[in-house]
C-alpha positions in Angstrom: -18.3 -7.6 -5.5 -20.0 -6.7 -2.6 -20.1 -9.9 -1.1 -16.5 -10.6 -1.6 -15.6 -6.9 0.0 -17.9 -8.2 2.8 -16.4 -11.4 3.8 -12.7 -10.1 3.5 -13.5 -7.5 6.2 -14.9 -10.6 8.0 -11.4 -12.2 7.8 -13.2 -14.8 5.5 -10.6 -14.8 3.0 -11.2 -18.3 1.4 -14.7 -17.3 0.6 -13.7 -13.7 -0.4 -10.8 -14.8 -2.9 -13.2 -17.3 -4.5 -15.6 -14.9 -5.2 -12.8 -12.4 -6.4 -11.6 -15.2 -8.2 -15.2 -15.2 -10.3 -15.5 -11.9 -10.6 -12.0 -11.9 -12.7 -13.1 -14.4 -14.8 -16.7 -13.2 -15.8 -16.1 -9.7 -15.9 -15.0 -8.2 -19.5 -13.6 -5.2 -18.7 -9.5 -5.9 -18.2 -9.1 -3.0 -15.5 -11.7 -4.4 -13.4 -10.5 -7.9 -14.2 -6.9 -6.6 -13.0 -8.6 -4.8 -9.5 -10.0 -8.3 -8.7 -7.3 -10.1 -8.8 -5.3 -7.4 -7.2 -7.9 -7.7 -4.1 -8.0 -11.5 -4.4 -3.8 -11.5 -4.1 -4.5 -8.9 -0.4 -6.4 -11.5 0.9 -4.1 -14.4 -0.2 -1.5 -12.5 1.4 -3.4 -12.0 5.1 -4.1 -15.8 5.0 -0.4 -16.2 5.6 0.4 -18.6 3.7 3.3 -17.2 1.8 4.3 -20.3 -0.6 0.2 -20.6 -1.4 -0.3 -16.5 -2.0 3.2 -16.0 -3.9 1.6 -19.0 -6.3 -1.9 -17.7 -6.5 -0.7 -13.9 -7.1 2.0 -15.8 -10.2 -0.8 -17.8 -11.5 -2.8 -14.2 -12.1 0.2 -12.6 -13.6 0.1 -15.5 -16.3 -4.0 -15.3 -16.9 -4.9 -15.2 -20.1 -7.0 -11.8 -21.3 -5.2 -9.8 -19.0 -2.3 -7.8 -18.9 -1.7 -8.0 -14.9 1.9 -8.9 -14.8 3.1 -5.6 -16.1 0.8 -3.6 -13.8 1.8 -1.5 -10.6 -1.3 -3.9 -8.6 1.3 -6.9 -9.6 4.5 -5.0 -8.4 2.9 -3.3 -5.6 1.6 -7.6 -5.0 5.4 -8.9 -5.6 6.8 -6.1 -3.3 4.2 -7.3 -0.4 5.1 -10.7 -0.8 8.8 -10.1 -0.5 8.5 -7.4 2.5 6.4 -10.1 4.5 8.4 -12.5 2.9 11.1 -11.3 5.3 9.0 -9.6 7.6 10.5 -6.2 6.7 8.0 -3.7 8.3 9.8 -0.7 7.3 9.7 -1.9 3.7 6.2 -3.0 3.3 5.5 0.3 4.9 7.3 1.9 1.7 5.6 -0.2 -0.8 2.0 0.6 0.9 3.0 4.5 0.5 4.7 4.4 -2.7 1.6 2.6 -4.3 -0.7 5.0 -2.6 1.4 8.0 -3.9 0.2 7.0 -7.3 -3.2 4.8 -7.1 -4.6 5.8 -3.9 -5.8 2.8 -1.6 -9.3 2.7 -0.6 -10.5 1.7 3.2 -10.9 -1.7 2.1 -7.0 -2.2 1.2 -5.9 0.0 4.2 -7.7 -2.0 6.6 -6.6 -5.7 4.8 -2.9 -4.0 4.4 -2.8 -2.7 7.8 -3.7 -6.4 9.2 -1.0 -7.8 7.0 0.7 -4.9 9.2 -0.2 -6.5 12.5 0.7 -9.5 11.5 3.9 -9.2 10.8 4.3 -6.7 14.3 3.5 -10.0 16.1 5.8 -12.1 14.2 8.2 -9.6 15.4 7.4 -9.6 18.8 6.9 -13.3 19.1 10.7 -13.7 17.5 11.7 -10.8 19.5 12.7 -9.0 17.5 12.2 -4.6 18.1 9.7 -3.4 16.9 10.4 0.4 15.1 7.2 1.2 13.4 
């Protein structure tokens, strides 16, 4: 896991979601089979390719041996996808806090979720749009 926590921070996120990817499949336990792909779905989501990371996180939700689809990782996932989805600041700011509220994010999320963040800041200013958070 290590390696794939490594390489995300290192915006490597091909390389980290196929070692995520693994890890889902060869672990046995289902929570730690659910955190993978929750992690894998972050970094599909800062690749920026919505249409690929909206597949990717469905194709999780329908794995076999795991429950993920009726998790608050898969929500908190589907509610990231929409916010960027429509690059909705505000609202993925609320689905980052609401999520935290009950699951705590650890430094690696805030740092993927606060590029995510950026991004979409950018988009916003590129489009020019105002920016309010």
């Amino acid at each position: 896991m290590q390696q794939a926590l490594h390489t995300s921070a290192q915006a490597r996120y091909d390389t980290a979601i196929s070692y995520f990817d693994d890890l889902a499949t060869t672990l046995e336990s289902p929570l730690l089979r659910s955190n993978m792909m929750w992690r894998a779905g972050i970094c599909h989501v800062c690749k920026g390719d919505m249409p690929s990371a909206a597949n990717a996180i469905q194709a999780y939700g329908s794995s076999s041996g795991v429950d993920f689809a009726n998790t608050q990782e898969y929500a908190f996932l589907q509610e990231v996808l929409d916010a960027v989805a429509l690059n909705d600041v505000p609202r993925f700011v609320h689905a980052c806090s609401e999520y935290d509220r009950t699951a705590r994010l650890d430094s690696w999320a805030i740092s993927l979720l606060l590029r995510i963040k950026t991004q979409m800041h950018a988009s916003q200013d590129a489009n020019g749009t105002a920016l309010t958070n």
